[in-house]
N, C-alpha and C positions, 0 to 999 in steps of 0.2 A: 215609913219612909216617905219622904218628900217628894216630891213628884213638879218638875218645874220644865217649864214649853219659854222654849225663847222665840220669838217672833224677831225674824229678821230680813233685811234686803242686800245680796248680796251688792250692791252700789253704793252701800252704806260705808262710811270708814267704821265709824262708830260703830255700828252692829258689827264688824269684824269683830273691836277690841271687844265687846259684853260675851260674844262667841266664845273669845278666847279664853275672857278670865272664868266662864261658868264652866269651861273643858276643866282650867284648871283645878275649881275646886272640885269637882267632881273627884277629878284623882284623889283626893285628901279626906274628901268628907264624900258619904256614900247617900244617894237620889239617883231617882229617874231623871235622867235628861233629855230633852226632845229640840233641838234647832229645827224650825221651820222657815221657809220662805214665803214670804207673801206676796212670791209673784206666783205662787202653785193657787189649786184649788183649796186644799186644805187652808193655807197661807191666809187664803182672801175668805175663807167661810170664819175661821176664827179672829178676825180682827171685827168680820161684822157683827159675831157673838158674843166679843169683849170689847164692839164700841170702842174701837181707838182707831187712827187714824192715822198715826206716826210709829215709827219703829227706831232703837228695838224696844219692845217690849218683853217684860219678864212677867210671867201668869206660875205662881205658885201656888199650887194644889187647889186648881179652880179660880183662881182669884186677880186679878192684877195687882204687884205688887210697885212693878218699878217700870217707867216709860224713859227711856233713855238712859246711862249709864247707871249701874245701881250704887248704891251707897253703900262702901264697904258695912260700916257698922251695924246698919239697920241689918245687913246679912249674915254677919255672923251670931245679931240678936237671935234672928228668926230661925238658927242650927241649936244657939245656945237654947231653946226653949224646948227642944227634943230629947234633951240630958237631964 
């Protein structure tokens, strides 16, 4: 199972919308989901441990995948590769 940390500010409009649509898929397709803020500790330890700088960011099973809204398609690649 997939395992995906969204890195978010809630000041952000954007990081609202990537919040909402990763709720969404969740309901549909089954992963770990983790919304964080990175006005916390945690928030601010992992953005310095995936080097990024802006939000939101999406970190799929270790990894940075998408820094700002993500791309439908490449997402549903990255489920289709699980079947």
């Amino acid at each position: 199972m997939k395992n995906i940390i969204v890195l978010t500010g809630t000041w952000s409009h954007e990081c609202r919308e990537v919040e909402k649509f990763w709720k969404q898929k969740n309901k549909k397709t089954k992963f770990n989901l983790e919304i964080i803020d990175v006005d916390t500790e945690k928030g601010m330890k992992l953005m310095d441990e995936f080097e990024v700088s802006s939000v939101p960011v999406t970190i799929i099973d270790n990894e940075v995948v998408f820094i700002g809204i993500p791309e439908i398609k490449k997402v549903e690649e990255i489920f289709e590769e699980n079947n």
